[in-house]
mmCIF file as gemmi writes it, N, C-alpha and C atoms, coordinates in Angstrom:
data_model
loop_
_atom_site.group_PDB
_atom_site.id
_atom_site.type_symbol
_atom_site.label_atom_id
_atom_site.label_alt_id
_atom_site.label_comp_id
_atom_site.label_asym_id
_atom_site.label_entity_id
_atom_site.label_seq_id
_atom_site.pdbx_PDB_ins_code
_atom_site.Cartn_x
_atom_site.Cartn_y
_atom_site.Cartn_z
_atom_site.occupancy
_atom_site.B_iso_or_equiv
_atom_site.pdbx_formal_charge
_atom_site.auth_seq_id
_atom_site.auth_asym_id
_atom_site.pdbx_PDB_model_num
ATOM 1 N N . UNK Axp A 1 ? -16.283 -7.731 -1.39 1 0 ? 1 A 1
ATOM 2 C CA . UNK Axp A 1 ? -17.349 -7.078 -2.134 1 0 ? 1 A 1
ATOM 3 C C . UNK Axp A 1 ? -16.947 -6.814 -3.565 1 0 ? 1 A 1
ATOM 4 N N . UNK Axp A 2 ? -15.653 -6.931 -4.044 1 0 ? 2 A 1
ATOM 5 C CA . UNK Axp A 2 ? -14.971 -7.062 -5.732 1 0 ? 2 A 1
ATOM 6 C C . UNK Axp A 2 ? -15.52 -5.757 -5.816 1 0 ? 2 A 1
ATOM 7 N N . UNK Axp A 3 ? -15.243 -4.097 -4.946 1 0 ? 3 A 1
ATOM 8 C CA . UNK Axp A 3 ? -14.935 -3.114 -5.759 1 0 ? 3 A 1
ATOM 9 C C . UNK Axp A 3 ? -14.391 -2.834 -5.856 1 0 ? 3 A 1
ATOM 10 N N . UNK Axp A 4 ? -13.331 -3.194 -5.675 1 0 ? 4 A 1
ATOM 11 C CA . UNK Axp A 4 ? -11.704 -2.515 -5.921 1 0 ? 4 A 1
ATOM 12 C C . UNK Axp A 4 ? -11.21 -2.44 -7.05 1 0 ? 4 A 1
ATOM 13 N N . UNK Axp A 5 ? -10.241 -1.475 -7.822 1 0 ? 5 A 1
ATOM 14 C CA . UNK Axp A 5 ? -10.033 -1.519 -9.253 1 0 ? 5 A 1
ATOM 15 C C . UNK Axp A 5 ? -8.241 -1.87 -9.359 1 0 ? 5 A 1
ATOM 16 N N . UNK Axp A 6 ? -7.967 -1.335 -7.96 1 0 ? 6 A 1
ATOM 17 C CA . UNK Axp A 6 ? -6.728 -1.328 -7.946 1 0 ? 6 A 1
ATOM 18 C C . UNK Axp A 6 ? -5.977 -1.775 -6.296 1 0 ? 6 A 1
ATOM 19 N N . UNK Axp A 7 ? -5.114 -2.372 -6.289 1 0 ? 7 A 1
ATOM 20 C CA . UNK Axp A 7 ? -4.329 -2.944 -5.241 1 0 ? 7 A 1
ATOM 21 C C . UNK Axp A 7 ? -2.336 -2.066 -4.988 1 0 ? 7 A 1
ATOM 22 N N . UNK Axp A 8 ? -2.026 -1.516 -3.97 1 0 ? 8 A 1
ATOM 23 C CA . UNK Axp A 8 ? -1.043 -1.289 -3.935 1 0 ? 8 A 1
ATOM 24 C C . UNK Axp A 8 ? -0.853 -2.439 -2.624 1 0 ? 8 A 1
ATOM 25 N N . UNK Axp A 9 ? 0.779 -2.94 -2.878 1 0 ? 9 A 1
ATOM 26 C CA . UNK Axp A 9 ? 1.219 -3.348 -1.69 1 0 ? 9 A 1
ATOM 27 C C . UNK Axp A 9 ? 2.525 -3.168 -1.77 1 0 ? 9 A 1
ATOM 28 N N . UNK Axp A 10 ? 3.011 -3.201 -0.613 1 0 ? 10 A 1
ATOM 29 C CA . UNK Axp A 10 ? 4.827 -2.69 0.175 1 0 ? 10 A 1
ATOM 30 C C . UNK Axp A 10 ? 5.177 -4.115 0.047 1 0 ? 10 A 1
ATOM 31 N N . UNK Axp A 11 ? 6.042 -4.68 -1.119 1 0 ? 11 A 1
ATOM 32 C CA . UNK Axp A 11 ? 7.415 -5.666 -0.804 1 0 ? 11 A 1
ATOM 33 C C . UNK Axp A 11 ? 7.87 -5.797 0.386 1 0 ? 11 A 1
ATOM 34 N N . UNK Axp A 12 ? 8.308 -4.998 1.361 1 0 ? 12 A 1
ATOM 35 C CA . UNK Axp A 12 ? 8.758 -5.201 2.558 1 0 ? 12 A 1
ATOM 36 C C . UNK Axp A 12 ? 7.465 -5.572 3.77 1 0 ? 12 A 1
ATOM 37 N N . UNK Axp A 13 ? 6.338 -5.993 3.418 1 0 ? 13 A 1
ATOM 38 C CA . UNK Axp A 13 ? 5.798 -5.88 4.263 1 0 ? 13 A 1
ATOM 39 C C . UNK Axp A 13 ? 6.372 -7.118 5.46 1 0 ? 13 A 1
ATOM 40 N N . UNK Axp A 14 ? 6.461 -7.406 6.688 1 0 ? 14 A 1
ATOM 41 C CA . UNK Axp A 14 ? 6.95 -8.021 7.645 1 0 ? 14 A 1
ATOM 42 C C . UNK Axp A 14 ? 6.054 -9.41 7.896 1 0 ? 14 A 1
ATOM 43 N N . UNK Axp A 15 ? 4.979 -9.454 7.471 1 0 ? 15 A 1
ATOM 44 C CA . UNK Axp A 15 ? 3.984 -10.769 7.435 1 0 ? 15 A 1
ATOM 45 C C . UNK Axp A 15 ? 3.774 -11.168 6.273 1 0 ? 15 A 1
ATOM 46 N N . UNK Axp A 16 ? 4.651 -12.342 5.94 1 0 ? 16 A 1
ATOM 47 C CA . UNK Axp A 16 ? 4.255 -13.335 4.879 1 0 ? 16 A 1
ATOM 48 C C . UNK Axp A 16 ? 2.797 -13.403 4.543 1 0 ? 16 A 1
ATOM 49 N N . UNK Axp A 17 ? 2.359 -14.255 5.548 1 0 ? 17 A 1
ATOM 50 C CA . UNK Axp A 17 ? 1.181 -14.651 4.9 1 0 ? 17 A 1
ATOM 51 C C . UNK Axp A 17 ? 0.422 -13.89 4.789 1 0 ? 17 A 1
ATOM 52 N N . UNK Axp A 18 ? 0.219 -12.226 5.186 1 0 ? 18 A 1
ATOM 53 C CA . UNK Axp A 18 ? -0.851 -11 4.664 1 0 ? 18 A 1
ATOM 54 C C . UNK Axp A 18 ? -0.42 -10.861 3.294 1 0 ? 18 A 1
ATOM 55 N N . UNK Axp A 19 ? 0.61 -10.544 2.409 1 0 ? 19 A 1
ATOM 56 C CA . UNK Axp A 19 ? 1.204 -10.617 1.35 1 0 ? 19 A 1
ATOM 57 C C . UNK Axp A 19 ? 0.593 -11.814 0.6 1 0 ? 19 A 1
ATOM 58 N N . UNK Axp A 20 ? 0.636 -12.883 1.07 1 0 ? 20 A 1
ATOM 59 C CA . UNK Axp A 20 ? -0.108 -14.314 0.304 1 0 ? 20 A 1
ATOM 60 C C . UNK Axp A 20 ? -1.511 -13.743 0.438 1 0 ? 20 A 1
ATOM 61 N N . UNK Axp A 21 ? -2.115 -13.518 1.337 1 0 ? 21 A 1
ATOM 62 C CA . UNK Axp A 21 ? -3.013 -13.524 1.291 1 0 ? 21 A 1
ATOM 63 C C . UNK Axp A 21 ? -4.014 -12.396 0.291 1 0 ? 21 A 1
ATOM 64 N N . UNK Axp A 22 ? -3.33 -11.061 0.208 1 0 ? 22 A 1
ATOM 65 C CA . UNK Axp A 22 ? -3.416 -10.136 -0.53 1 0 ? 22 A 1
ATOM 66 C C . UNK Axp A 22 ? -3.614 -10.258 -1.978 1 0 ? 22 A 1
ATOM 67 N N . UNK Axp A 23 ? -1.8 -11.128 -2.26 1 0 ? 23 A 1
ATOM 68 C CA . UNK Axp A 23 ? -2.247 -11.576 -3.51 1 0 ? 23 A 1
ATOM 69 C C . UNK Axp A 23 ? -2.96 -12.229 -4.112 1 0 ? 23 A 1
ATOM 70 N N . UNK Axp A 24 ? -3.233 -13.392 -3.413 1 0 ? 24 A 1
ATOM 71 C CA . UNK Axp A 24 ? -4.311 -14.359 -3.536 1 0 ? 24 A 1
ATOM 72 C C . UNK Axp A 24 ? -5.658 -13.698 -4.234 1 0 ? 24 A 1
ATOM 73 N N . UNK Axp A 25 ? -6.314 -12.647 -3.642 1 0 ? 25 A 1
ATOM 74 C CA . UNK Axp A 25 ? -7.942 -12.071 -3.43 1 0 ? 25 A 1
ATOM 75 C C . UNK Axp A 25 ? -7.451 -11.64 -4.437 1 0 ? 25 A 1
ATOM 76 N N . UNK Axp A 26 ? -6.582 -10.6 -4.989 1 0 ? 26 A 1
ATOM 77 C CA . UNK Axp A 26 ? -6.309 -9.698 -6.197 1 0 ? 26 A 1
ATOM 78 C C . UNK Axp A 26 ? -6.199 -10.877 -7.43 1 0 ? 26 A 1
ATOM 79 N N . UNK Axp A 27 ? -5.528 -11.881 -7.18 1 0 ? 27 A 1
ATOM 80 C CA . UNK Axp A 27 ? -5.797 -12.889 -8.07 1 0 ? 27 A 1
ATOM 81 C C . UNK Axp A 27 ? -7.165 -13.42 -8.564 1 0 ? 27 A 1
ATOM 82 N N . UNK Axp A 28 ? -7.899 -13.748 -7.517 1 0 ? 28 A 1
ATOM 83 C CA . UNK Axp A 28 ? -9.439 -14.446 -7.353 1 0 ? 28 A 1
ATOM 84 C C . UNK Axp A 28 ? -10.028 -13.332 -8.186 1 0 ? 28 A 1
ATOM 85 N N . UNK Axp A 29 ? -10.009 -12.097 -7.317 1 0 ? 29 A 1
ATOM 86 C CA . UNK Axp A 29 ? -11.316 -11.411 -7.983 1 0 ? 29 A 1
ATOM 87 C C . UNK Axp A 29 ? -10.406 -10.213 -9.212 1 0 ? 29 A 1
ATOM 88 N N . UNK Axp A 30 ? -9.751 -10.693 -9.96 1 0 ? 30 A 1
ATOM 89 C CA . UNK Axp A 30 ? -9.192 -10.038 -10.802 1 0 ? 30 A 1
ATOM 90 C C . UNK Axp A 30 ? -8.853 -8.365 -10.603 1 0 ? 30 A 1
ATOM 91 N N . UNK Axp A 31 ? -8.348 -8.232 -9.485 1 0 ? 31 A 1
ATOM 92 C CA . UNK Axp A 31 ? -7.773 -7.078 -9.417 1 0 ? 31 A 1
ATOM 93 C C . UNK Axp A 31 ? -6.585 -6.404 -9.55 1 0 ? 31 A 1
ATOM 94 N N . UNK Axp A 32 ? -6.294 -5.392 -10.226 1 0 ? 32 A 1
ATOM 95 C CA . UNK Axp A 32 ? -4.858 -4.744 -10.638 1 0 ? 32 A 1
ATOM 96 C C . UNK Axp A 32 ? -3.647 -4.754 -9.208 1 0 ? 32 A 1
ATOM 97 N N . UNK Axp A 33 ? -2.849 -5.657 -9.284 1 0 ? 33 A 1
ATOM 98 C CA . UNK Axp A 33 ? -1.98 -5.34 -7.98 1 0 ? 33 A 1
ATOM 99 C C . UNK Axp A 33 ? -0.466 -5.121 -8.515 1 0 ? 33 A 1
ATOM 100 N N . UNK Axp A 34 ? -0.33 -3.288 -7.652 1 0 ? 34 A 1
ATOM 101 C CA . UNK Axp A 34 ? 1.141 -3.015 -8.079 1 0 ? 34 A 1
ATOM 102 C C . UNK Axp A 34 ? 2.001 -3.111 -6.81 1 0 ? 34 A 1
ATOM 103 N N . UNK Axp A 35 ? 2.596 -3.469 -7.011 1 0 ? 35 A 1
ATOM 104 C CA . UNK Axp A 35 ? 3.764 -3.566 -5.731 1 0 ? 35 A 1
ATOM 105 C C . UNK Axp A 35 ? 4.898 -2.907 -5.714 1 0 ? 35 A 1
ATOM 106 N N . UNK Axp A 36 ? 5.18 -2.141 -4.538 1 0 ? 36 A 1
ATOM 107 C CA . UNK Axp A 36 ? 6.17 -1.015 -4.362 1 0 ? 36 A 1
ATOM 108 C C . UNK Axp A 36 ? 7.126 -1.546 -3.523 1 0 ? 36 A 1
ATOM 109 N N . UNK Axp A 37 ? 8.341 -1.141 -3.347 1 0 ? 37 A 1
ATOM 110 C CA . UNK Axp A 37 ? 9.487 -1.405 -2.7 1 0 ? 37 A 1
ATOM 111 C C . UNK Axp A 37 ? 9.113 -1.087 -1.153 1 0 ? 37 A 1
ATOM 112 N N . UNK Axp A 38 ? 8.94 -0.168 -0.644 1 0 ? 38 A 1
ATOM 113 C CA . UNK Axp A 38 ? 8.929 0.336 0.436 1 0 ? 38 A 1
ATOM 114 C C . UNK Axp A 38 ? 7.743 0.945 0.949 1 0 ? 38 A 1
ATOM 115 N N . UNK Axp A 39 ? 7.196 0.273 2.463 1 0 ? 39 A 1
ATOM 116 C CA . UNK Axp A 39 ? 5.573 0.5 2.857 1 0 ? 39 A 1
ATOM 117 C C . UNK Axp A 39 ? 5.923 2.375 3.856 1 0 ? 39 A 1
ATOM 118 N N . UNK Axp A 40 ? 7.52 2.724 3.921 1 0 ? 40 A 1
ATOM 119 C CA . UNK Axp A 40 ? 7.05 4.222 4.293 1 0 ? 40 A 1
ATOM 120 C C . UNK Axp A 40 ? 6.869 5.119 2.875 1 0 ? 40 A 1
ATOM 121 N N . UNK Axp A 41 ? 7.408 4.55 1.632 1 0 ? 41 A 1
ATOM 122 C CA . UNK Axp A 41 ? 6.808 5.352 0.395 1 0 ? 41 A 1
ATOM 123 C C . UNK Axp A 41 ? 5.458 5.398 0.182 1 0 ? 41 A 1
ATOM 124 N N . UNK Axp A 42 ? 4.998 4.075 0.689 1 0 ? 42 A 1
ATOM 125 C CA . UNK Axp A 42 ? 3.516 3.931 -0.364 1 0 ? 42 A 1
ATOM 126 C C . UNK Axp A 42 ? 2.648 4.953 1.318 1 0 ? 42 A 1
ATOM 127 N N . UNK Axp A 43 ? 3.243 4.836 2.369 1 0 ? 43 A 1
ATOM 128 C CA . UNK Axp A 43 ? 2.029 5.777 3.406 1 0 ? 43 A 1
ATOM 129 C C . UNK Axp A 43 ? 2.667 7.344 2.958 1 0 ? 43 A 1
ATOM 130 N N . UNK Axp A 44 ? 3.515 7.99 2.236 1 0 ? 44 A 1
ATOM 131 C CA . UNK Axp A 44 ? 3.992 8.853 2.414 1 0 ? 44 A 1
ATOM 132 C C . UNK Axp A 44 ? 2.587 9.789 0.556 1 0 ? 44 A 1
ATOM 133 N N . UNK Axp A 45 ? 2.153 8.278 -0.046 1 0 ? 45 A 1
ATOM 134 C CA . UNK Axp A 45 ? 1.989 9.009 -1.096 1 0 ? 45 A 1
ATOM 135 C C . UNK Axp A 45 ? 0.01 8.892 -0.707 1 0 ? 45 A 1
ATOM 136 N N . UNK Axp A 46 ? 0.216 8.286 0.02 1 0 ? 46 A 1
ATOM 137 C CA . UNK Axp A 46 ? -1.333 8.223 0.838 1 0 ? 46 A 1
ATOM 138 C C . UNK Axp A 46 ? -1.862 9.558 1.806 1 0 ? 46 A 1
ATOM 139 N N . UNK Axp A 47 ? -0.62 9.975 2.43 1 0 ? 47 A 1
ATOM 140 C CA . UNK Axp A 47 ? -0.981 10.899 2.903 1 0 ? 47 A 1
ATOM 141 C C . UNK Axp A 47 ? -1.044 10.712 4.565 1 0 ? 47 A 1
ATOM 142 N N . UNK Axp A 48 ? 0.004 9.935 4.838 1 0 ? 48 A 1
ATOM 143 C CA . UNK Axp A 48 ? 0.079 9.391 6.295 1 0 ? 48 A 1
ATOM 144 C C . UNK Axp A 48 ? 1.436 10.395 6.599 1 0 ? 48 A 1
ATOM 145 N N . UNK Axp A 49 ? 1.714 11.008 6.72 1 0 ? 49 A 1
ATOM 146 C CA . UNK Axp A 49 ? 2.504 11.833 7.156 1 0 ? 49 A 1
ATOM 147 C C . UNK Axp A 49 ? 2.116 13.201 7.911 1 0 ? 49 A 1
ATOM 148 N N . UNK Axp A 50 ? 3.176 14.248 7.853 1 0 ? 50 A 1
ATOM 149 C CA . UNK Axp A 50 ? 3.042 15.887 8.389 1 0 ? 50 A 1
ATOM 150 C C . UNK Axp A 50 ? 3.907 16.321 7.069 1 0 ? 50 A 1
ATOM 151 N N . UNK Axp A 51 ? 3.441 16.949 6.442 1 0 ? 51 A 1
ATOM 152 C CA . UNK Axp A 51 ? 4.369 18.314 5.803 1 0 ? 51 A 1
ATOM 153 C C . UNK Axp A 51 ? 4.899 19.188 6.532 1 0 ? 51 A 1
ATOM 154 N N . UNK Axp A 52 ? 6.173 18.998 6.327 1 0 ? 52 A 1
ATOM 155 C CA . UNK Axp A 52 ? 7.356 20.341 7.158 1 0 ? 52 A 1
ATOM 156 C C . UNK Axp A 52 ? 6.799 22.098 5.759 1 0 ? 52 A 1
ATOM 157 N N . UNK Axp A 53 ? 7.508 23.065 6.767 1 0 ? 53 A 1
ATOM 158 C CA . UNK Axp A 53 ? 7.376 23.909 5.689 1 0 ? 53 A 1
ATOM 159 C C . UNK Axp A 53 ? 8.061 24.365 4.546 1 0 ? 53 A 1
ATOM 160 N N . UNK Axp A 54 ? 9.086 23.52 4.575 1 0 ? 54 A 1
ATOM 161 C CA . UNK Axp A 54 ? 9.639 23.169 3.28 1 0 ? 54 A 1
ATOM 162 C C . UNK Axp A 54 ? 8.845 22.61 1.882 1 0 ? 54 A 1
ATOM 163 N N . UNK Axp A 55 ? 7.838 21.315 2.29 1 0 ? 55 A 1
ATOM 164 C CA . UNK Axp A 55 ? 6.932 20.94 1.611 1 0 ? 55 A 1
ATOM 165 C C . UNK Axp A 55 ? 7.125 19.594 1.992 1 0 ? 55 A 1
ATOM 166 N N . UNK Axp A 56 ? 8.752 19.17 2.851 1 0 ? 56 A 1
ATOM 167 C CA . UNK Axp A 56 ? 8.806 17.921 2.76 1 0 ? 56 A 1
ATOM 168 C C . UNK Axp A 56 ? 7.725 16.922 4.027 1 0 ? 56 A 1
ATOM 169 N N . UNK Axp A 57 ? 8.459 15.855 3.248 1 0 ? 57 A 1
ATOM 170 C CA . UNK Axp A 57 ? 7.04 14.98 4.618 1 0 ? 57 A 1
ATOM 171 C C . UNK Axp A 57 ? 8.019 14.381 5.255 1 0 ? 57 A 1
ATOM 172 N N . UNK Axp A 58 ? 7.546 14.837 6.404 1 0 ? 58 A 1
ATOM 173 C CA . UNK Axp A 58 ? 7.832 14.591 8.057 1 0 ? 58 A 1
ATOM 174 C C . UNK Axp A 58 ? 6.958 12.9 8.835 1 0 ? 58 A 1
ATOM 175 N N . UNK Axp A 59 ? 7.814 12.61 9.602 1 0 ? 59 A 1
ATOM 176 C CA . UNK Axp A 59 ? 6.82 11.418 10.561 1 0 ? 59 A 1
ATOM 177 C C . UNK Axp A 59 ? 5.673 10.583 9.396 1 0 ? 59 A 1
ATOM 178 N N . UNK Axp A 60 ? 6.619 10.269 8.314 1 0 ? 60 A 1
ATOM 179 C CA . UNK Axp A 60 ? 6.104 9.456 7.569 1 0 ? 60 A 1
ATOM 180 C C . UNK Axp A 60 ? 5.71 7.925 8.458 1 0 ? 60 A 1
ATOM 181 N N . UNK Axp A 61 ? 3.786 7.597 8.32 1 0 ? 61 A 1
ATOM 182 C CA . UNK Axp A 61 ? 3.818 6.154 8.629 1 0 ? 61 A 1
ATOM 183 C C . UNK Axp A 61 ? 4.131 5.06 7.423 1 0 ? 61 A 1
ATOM 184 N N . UNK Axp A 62 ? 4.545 3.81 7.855 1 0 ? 62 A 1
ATOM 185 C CA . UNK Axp A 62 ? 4.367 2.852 7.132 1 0 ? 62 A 1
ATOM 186 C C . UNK Axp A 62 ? 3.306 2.14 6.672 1 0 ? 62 A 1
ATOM 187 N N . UNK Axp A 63 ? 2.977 1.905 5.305 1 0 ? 63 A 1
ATOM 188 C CA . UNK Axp A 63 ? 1.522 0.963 5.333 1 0 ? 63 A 1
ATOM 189 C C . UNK Axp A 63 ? 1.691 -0.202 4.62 1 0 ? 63 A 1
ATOM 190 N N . UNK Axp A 64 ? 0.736 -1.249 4.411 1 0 ? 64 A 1
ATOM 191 C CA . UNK Axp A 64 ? 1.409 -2.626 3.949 1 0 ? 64 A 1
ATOM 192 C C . UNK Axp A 64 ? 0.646 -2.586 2.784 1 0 ? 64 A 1
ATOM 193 N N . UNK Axp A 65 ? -0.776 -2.202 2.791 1 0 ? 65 A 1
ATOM 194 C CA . UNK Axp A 65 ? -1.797 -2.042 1.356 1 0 ? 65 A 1
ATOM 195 C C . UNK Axp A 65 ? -2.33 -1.248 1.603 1 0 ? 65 A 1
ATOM 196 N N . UNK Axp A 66 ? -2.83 -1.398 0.298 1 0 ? 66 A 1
ATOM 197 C CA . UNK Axp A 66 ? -3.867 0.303 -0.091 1 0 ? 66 A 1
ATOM 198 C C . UNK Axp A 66 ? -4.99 0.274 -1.471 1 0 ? 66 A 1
ATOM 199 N N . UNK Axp A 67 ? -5.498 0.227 -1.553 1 0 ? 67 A 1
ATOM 200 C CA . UNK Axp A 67 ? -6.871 0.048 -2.127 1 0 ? 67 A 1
ATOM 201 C C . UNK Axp A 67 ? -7.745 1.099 -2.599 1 0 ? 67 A 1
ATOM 202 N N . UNK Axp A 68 ? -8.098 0.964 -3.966 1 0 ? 68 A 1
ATOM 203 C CA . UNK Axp A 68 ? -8.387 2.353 -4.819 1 0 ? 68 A 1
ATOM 204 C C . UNK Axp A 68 ? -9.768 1.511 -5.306 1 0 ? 68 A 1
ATOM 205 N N . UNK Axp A 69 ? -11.156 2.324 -4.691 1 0 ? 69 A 1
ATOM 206 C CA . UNK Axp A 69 ? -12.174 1.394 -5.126 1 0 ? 69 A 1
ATOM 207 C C . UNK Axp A 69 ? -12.759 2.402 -6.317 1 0 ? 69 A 1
């Protein structure tokens, strides 16, 4: 649907060709794609976790993309 403004994806993600394929569409339909080292950082800044009461994040998930429309 080309609303996306922005593309995150995890370097480590474990499937090649979702990564090809990712980049590919962000290519086609001219979308911003930043790529991060690690897919438990990019779920940790998404909000896939638990906050301990420290503040820290707990039972962080992993994610492979993420999409800011």
């Amino acid at each position: 649907r080309r609303q996306a403004h922005l593309c995150v994806l995890a370097s480590n993600c474990d499937e090649p060709t979702y990564v090809k394929l990712v980049e590919a569409l962000c290519a086609e339909h001219q979308i911003n794609l930043i790529k991060v080292d690690d897919n438990k950082k990019l779920g940790e800044w998404v909000g896939l976790c638990k906050i301990d009461r420290e503040g820290k994040p707990r039972k962080v998930v992993g994610c492979s993309c993420v999409v800011v429309k």
